[in-house]
C-alpha positions as a Markdown table, in Angstrom:
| # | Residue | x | y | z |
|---|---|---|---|---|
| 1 | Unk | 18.1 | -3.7 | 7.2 |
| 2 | Unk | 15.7 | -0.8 | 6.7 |
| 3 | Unk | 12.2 | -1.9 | 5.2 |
| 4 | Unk | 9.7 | -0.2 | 3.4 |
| 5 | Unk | 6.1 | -2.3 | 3.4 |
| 6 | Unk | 4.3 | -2.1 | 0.3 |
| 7 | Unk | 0.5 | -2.1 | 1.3 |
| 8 | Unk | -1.6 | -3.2 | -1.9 |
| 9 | Unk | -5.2 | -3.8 | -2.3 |
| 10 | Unk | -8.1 | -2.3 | -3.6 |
| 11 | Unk | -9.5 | 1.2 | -2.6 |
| 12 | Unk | -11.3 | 1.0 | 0.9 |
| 13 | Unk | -9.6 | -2.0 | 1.7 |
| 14 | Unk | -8.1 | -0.9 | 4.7 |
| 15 | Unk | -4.4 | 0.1 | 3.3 |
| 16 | Unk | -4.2 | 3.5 | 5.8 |
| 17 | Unk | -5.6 | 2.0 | 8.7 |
| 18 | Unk | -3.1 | -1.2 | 8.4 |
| 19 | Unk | -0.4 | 1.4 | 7.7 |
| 20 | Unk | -1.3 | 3.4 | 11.0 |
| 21 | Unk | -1.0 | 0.4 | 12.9 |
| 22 | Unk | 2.4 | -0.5 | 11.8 |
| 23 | Unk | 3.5 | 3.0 | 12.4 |
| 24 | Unk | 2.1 | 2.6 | 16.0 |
| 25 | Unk | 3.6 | -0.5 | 16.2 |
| 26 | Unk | 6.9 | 0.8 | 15.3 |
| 27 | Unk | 6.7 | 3.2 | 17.4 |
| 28 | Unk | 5.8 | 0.7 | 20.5 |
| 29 | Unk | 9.4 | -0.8 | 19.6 |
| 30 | Unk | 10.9 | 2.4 | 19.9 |
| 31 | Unk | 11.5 | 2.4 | 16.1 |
| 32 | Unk | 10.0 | 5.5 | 13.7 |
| 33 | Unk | 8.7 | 4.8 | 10.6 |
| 34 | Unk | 7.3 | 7.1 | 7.8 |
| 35 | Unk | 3.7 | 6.1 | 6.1 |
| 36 | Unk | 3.4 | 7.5 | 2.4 |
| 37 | Unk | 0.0 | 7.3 | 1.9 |
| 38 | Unk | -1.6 | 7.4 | -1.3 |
| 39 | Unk | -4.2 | 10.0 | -1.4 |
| 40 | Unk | -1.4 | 12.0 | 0.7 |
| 41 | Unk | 1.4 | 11.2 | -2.3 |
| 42 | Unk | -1.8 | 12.1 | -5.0 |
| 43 | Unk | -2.0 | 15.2 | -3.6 |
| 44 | Unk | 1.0 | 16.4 | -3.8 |
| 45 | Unk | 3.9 | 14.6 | -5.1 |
| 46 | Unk | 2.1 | 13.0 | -7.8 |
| 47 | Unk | -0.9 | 15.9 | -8.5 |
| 48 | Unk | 0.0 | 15.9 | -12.2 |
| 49 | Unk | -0.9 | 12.1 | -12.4 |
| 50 | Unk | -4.2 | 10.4 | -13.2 |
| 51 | Unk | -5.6 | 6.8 | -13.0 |
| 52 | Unk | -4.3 | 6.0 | -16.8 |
| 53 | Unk | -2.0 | 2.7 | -16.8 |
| 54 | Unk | 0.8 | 5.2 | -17.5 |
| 55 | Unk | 0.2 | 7.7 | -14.4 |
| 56 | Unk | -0.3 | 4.7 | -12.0 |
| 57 | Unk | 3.0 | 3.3 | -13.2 |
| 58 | Unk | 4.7 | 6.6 | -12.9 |
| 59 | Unk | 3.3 | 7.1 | -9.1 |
| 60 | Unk | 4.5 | 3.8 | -8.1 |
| 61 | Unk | 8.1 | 4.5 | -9.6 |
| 62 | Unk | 8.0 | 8.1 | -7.7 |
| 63 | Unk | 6.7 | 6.4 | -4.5 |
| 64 | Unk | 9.5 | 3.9 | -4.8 |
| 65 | Unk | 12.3 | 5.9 | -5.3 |
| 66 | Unk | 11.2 | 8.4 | -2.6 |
| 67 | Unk | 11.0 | 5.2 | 0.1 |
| 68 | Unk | 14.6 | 3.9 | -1.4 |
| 69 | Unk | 15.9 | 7.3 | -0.2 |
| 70 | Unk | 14.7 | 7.3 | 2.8 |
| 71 | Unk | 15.7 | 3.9 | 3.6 |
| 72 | Unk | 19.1 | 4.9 | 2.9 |
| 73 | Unk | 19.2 | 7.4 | 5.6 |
| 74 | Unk | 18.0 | 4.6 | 8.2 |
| 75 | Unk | 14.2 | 5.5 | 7.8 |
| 76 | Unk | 11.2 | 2.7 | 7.5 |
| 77 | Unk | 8.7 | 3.2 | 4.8 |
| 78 | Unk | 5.5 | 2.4 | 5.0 |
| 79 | Unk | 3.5 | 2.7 | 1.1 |
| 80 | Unk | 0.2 | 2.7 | 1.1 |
| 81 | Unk | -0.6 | 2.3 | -2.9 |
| 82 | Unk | -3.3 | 0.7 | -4.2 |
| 83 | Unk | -0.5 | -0.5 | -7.0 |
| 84 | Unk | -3.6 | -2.6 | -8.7 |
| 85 | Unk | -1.1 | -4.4 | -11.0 |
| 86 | Unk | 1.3 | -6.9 | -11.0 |
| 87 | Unk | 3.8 | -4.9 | -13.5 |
| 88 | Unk | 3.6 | -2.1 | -10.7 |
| 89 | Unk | 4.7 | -4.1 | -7.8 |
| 90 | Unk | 7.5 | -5.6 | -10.1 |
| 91 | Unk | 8.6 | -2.2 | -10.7 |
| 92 | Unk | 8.3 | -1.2 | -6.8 |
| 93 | Unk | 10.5 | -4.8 | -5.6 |
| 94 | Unk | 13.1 | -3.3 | -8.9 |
| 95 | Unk | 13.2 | 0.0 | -7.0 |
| 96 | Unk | 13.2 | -1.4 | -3.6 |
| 97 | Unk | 15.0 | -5.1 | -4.0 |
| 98 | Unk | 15.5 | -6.4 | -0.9 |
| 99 | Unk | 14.0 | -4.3 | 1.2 |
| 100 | Unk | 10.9 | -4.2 | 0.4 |
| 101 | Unk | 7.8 | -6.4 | 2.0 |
| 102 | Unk | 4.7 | -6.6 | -0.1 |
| 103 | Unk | 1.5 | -6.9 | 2.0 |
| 104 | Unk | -1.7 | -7.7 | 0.0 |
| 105 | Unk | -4.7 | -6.0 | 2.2 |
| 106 | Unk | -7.2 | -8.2 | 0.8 |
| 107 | Unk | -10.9 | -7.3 | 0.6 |
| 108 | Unk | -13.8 | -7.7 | -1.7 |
| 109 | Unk | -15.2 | -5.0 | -3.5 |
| 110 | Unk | -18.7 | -5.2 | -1.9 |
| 111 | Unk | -17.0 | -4.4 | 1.2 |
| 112 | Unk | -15.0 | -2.0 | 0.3 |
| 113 | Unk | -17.4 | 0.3 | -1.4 |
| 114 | Unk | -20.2 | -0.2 | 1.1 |
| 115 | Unk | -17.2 | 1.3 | 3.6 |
| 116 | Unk | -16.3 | 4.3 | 1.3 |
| 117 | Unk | -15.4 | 6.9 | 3.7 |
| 118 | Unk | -15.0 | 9.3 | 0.9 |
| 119 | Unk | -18.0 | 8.6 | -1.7 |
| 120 | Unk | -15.3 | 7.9 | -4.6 |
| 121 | Unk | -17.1 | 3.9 | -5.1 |
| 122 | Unk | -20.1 | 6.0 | -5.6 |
| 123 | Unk | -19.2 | 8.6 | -7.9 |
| 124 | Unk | -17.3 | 6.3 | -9.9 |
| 125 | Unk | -20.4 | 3.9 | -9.8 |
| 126 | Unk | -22.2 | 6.8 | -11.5 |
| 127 | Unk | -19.2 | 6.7 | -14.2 |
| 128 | Unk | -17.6 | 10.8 | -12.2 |
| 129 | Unk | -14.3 | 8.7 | -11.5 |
| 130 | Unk | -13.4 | 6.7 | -14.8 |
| 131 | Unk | -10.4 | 4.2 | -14.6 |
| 132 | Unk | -11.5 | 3.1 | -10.7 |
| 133 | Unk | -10.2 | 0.3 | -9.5 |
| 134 | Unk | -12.4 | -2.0 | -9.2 |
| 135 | Unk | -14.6 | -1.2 | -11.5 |
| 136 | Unk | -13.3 | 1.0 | -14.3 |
| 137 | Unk | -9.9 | -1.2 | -14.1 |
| 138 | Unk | -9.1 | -4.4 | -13.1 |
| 139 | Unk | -7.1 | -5.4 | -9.8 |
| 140 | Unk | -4.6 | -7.9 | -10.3 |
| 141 | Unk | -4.2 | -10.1 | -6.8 |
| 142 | Unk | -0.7 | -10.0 | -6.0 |
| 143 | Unk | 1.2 | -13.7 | -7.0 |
| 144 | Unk | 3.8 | -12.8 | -4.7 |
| 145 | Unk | 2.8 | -10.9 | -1.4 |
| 146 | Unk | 5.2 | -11.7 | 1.7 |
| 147 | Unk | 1.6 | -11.1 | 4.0 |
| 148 | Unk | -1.7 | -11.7 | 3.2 |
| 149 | Unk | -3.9 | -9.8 | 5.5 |
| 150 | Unk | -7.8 | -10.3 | 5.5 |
| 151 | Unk | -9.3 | -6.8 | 6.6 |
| 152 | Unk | -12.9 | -7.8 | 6.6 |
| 153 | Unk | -11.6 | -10.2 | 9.4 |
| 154 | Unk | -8.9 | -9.4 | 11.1 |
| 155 | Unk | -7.9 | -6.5 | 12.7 |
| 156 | Unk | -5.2 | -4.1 | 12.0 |
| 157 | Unk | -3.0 | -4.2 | 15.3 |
| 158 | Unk | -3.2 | -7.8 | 15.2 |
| 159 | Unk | -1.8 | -7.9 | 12.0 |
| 160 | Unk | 0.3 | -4.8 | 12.2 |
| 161 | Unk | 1.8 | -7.0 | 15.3 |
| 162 | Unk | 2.4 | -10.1 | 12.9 |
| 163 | Unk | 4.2 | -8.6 | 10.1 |
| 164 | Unk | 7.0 | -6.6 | 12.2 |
| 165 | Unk | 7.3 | -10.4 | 14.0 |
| 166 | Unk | 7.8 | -12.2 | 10.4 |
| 167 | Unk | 10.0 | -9.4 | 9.3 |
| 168 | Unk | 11.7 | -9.2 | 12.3 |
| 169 | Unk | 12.3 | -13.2 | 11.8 |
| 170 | Unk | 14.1 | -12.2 | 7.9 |
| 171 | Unk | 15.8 | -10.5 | 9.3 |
| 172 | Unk | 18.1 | -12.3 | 11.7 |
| 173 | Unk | 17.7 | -15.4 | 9.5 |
């Protein structure tokens, strides 16, 4: 059964980097996989959108249909979203059903603004960036996440490493 992980959690929290390592992991088992990033997707795919409700909901649905094609060709998806609400990762495991495999990158917002690689925590601090998760709009912690991953502790190959063991577990159960 073809997957596609569903990486959630706030911005900074260490989505890409956690969806790197289970590409490179992947590819250690001799399997590919495909990471849909979401500043990648943003910029292209979904450059019409905004951080409204609407346009996040919109960008999840586009996401998840373009990793329930390529699943049906055979292909392992790797979304890297944050997805900050629950009705958005409903509408990705709609999509998706089965195969998908929600991972909640967990990671408090202290942490994940004093990382900010790309100065977005600060500009929308100074109120540039409206609508930011985490502080414009709320992040809802997934209820139902098949991994819980703690990326101000553990590290990314570790836990890369983990999740393709419990999935690999599904899926000969």
């Amino acid at each position: 059964m073809t997957k596609t992980y569903w990486l959630t959690g706030l911005p900074g929290s260490g989505k890409t980097t956690l969806g790197l390592a289970l590409v490179a992991e992947h590819c250690k088992r001799e399997k590919s996989a495909v990471l849909l990033d979401g500043d990648v997707v943003r910029a292209g795919l979904c450059q019409d959108l905004g951080f409204s409700v609407e346009d996040r909901t919109e960008n999840v649905r586009r996401v998840a249909e373009t990793a329930k094609i390529l699943n049906e060709h055979g292909i392992v998806v790797i979304c890297a979203l944050v997805s900050p609400m629950e009705s958005h990762r409903e509408l990705a495991s709609t999509i998706l059903k089965s195969n998908l495999f929600q991972v909640f990158v967990d990671c408090s917002a202290q942490v994940c603004a004093s990382r900010d690689p790309k100065g977005l925590w600060a500009k929308a601090a100074n109120g540039e960036i409206p609508d930011w998760t985490g502080l414009g709009q709320d992040y809802e912690r997934p209820m139902h996440a098949d991994f819980h991953y703690l990326s101000e502790i553990d590290d990314a190959a570790g836990a890369a490493r983990k999740i393709m063991n419990q999935t690999a577990t599904i899926e000969t159960l």
